[in-house]
C-alpha positions in Angstrom: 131.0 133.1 87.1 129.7 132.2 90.7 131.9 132.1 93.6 131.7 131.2 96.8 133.1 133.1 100.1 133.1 132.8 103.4 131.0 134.3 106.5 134.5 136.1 107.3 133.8 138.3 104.3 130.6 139.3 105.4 132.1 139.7 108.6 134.4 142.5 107.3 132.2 144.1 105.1 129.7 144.7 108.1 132.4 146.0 110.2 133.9 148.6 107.7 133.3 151.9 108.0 132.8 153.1 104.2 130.4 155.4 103.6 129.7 153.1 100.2 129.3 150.2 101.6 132.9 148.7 100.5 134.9 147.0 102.0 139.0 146.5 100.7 140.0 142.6 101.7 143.2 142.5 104.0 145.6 139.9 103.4 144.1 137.6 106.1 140.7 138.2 104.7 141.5 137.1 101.1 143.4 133.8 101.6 140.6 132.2 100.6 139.8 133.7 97.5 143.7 134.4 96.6 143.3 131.4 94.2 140.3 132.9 92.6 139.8 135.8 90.1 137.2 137.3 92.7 139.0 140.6 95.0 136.7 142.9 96.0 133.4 142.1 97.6 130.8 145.3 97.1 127.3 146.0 99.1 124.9 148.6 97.7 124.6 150.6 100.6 121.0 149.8 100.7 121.9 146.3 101.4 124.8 147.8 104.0 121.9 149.7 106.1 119.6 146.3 106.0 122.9 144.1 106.8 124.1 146.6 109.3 120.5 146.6 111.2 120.1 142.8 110.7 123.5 142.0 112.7 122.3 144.6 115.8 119.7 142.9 116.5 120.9 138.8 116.3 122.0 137.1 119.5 123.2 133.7 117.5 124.7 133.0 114.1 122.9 132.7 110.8 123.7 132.0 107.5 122.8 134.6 104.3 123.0 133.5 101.0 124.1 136.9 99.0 122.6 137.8 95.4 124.1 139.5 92.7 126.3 140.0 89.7 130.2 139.7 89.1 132.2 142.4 86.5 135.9 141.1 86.2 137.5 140.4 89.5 134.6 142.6 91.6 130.9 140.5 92.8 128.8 142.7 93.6 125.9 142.2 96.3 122.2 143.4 96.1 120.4 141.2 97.5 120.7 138.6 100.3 118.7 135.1 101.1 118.4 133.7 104.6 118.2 129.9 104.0 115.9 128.0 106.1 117.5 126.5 109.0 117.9 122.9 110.2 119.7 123.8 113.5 120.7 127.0 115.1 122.8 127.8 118.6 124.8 131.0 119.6 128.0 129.2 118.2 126.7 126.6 115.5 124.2 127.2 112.6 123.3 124.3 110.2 121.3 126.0 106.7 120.0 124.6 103.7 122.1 124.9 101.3 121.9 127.9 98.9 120.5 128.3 95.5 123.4 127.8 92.8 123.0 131.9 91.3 124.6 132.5 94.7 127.6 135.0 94.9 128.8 134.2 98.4 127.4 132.5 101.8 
């Protein structure tokens, strides 16, 4: 079962401060996916450290497409894709779209 969240998500994960890379969804941060079976949103903390280091050092918005597997109501991210891009400012980005196997953009 594939699912699809929003940039917010990643937003939170990349500011949480768990040594595991985990990151609990607030009740702002799960509107979204309140109507879904999905509630937890996990990064290997490999991925954390690359996510972590990729967000230093960007100066404009991108869009990642985020790999992995889901076990009952947890996905759980490995991987990440960065689509090519059709446009791309400091407040706009325009991808290609993801490949279907992914968890979250």
């Amino acid at each position: 079962m594939r699912h699809r969240c929003t940039v917010a998500l990643l937003g939170l994960a990349l500011c949480a401060r768990s040594a595991v890379g985990q990151a609990p969804l607030t009740p702002t941060d799960s509107a979204i996916l309140a109507s879904q079976p999905l509630k937890r949103l996990v990064l290997t903390p490999s991925l954390f450290r690359r996510l972590s280091l990729l967000a230093a050092g960007l100066d404009r918005e991108v869009v990642l497409c985020l790999q992995g597997s889901v076990s009952g109501d947890t996905a759980v991210v490995r991987d990440f894709v960065m689509p090519d891009l059709l446009r791309s400012t400091a407040d706009l980005v325009e991808p290609q779209p993801c490949l279907p196997t992914t968890l979250a953009v």
